[in-house]
C-alpha positions as CSV (number, residue, x, y, z in Angstrom):
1,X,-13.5,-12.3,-22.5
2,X,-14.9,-10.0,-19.6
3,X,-14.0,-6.4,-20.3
4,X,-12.5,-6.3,-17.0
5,X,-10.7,-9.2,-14.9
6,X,-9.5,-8.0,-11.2
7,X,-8.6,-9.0,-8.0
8,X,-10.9,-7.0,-5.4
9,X,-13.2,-7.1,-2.7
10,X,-17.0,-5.3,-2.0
11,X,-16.4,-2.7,0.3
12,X,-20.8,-2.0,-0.8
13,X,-23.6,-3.0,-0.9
14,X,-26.5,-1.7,-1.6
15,X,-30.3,-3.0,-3.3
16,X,-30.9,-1.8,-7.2
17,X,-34.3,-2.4,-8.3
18,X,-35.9,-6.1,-7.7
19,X,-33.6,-8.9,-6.7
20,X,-30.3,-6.7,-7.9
21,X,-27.6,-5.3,-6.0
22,X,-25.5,-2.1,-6.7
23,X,-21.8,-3.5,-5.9
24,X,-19.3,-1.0,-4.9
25,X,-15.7,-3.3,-5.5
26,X,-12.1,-1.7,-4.3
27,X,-10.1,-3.6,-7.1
28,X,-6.4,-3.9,-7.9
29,X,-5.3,-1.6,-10.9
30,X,-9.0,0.3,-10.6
31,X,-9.6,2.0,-7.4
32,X,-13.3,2.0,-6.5
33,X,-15.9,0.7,-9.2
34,X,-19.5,0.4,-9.1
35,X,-21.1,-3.2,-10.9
36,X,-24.7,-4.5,-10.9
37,X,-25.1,-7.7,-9.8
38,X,-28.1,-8.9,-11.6
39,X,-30.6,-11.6,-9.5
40,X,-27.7,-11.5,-6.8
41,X,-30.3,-10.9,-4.0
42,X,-32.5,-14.1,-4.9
43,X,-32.8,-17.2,-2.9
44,X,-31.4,-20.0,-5.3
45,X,-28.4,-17.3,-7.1
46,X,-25.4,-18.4,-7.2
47,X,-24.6,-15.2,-6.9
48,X,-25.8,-14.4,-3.2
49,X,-22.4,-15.4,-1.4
50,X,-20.6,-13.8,-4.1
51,X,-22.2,-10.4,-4.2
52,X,-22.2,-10.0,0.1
53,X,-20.0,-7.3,1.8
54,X,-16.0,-8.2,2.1
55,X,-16.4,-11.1,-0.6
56,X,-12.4,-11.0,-1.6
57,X,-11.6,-12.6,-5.3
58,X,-11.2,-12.4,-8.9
59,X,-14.2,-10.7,-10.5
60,X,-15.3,-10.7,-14.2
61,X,-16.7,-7.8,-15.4
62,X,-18.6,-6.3,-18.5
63,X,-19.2,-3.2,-19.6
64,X,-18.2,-0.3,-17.8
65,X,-18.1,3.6,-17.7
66,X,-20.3,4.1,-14.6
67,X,-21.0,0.9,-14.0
68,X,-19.9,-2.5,-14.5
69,X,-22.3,-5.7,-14.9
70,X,-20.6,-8.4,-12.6
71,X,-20.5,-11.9,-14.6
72,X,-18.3,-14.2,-12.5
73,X,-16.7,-14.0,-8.9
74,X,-14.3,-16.6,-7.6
75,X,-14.4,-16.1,-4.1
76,X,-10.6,-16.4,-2.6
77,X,-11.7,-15.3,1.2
78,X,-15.1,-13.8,2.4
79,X,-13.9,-13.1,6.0
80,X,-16.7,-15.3,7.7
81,X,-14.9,-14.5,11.6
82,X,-15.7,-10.9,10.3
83,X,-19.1,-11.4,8.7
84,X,-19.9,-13.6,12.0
85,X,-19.3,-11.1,14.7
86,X,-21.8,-8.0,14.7
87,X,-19.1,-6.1,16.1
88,X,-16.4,-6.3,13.9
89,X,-18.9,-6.2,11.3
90,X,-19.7,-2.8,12.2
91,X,-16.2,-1.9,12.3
92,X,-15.4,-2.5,9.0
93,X,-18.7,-1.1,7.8
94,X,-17.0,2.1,9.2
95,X,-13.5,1.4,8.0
96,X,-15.0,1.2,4.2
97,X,-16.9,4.0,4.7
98,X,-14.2,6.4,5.7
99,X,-12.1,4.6,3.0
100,X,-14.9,5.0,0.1
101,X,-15.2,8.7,1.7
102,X,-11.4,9.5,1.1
103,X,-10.4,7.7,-2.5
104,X,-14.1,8.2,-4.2
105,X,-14.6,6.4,-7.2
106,X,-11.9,5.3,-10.1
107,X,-9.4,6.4,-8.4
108,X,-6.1,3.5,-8.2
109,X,-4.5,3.2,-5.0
110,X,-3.2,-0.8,-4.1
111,X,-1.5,0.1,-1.5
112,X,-4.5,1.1,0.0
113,X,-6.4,-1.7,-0.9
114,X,-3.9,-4.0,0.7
115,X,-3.9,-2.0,4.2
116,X,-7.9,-2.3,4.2
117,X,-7.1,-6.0,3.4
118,X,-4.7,-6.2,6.1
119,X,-7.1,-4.8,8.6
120,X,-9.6,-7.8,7.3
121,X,-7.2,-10.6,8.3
122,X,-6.1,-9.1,11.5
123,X,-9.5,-9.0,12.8
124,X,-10.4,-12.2,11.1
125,X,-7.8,-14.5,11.5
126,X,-5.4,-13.1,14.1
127,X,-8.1,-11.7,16.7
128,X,-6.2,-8.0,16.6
129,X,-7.8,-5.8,19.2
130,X,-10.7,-4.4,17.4
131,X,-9.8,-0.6,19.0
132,X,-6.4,-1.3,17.8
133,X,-7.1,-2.1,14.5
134,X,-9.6,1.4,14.0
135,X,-7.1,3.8,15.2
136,X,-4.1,1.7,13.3
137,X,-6.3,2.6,10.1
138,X,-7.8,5.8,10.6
139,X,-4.1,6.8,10.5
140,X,-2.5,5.0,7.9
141,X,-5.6,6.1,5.8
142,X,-5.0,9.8,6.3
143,X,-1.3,9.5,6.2
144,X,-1.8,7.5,2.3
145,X,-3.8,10.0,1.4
146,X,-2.0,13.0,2.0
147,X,-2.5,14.1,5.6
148,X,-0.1,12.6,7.3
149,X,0.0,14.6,10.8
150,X,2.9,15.9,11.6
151,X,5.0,14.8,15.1
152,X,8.8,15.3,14.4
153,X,8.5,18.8,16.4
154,X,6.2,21.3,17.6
155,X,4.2,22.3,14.1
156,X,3.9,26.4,15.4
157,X,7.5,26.9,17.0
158,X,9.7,23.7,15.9
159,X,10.2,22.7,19.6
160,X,11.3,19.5,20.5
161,X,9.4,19.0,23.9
162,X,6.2,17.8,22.7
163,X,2.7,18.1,25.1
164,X,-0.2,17.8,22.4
165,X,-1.3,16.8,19.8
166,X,-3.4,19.3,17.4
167,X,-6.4,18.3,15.9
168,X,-7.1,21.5,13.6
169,X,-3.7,21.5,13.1
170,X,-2.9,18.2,12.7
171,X,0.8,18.3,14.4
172,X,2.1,18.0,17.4
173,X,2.7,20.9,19.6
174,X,4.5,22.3,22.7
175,X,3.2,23.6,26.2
176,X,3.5,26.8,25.0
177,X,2.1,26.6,21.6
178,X,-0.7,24.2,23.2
179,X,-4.5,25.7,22.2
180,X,-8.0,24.4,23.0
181,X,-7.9,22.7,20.3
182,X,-5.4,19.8,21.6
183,X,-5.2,16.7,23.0
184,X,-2.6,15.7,25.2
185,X,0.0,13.6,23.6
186,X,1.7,10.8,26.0
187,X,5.5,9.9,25.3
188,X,4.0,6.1,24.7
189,X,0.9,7.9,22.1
190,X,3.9,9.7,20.3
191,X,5.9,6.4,20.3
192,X,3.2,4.6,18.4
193,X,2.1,6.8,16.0
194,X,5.9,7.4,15.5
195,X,5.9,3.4,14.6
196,X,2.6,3.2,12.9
197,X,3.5,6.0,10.1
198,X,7.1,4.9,9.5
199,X,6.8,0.9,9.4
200,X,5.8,-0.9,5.9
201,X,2.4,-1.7,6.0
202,X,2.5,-5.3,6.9
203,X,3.5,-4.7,9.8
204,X,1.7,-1.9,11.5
205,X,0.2,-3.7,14.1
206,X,3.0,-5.1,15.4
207,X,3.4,-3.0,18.7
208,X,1.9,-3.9,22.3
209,X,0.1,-1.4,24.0
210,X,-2.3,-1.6,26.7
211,X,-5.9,-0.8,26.8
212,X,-4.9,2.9,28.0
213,X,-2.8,3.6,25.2
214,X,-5.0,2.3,22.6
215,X,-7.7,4.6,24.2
216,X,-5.9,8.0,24.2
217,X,-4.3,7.0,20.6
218,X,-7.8,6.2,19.0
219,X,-8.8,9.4,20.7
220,X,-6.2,11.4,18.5
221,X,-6.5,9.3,15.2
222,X,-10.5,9.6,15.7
223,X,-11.1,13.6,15.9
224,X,-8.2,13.8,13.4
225,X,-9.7,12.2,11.0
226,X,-13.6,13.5,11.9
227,X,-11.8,17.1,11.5
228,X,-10.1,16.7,8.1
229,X,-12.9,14.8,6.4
230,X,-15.8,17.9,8.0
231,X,-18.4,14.9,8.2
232,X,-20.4,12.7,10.7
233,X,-20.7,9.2,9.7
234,X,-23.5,6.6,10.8
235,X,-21.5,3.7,10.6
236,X,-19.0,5.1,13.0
237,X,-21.8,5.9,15.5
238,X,-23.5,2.1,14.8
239,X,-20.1,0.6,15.8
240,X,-19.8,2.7,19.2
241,X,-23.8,1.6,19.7
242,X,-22.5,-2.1,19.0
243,X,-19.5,-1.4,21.8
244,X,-21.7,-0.1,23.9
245,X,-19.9,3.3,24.0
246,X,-21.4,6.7,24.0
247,X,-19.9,9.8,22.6
């Protein structure tokens, strides 16, 4: 028996040595692991479609401590309307990044693991605007992991007229209480990021908003999160190349 049977899905991949890949797998009971994926990156492997980038299934694995050595894979999903679009390739290049970034290595956390999985089928299978999805998760990621912003009142004075939202901060403020550091904070922004941190998980997509709102709400759930994690990540500047946007 495999020292190590779980559900999970590569979130990594990277080349280790000749015809090897270095597998980073977010699996169910685990959190993060690393596992070597011996021949994986030769022509006539079996192992090739098993050892790609958002491969979902049940993996068998040996060893362990640092690092696993994958044995079997059986593939349950491998997100091809994902793994087919550059674009929301890119995207959830970024979205495991920032989620690698925040839970590190060994670390359990399943309901994380089924939001990042949750972001996969919506882009996948139910065509989820892809701006959407980002801010969606960029929010839900911060508020899993213990920075949850806070938008009940004014953060400085307790208000209840809200104006901004405060990215150093992370709450929501009032006119008066409003600094440089703030972004204003529309009654419709408030109203979804009201919905997004208070529904179950499943269903934090489920609210309409146009193209407006998405852009001033990824505007707050961005810099929030590019604040609190101190860091610049290439992946997020490779998926605004892909968009054609520029900072």
């Amino acid at each position: 028996m495999p020292d190590l049977h779980t559900r999970g899905i590569i979130i990594k991949q990277n080349d280790y040595g000749e015809g090897n890949r270095m597998l980073s797998i977010f699996a169910e009971g685990t959190g993060i692991i690393k596992a070597v994926g011996y021949g994986a990156k030769k022509a006539k492997s079996s192992r090739v479609a098993s050892s790609q980038f958002l491969c979902y299934g049940e993996f068998e694995l040996y060893g362990g401590g640092e690092i696993f050595t994958l044995k079997n894979v059986n593939v349950k999903d491998a997100f091809l309307p994902v793994s087919e679009d550059i674009i929301k390739l890119s995207l959830c290049a970024y979205l495991a990044d920032i989620t690698y970034f925040m839970l590190g290595q060994n670390n359990p956390d399943d309901r994380m693991l089924h939001v990042f999985l949750n972001a996969l089928y919506a882009l996948s299978y139910r065509n989820e605007d892809i701006f959407k999805v980002k801010s969606v998760y960029e929010l839900k990621l911060m508020a899993i992991e213990g920075y949850e912003p806070f938008i009940s009142g004014c953060g400085v004075c307790g208000a209840n007229t809200l104006a901004a939202f405060d990215i150093s901060k992370g709450t929501a403020v009032c006119p008066a209480c409003r600094g440089r550091d703030c972004i204003p904070l529309s009654e419709s922004v408030y109203k979804a990021m009201r919905f997004i941190l208070s529904v179950e998980d499943r269903k934090m997509l489920s609210f309409n908003g146009n193209d407006v709102l998405i852009e001033r709400l990824g505007e707050i759930t961005e810099k929030y999160f590019l604040a609190q994690a101190d860091k610049n990540f290439a992946s997020l500047d490779y998926f605004k190349t892909m968009c054609g946007i520029i900072r």
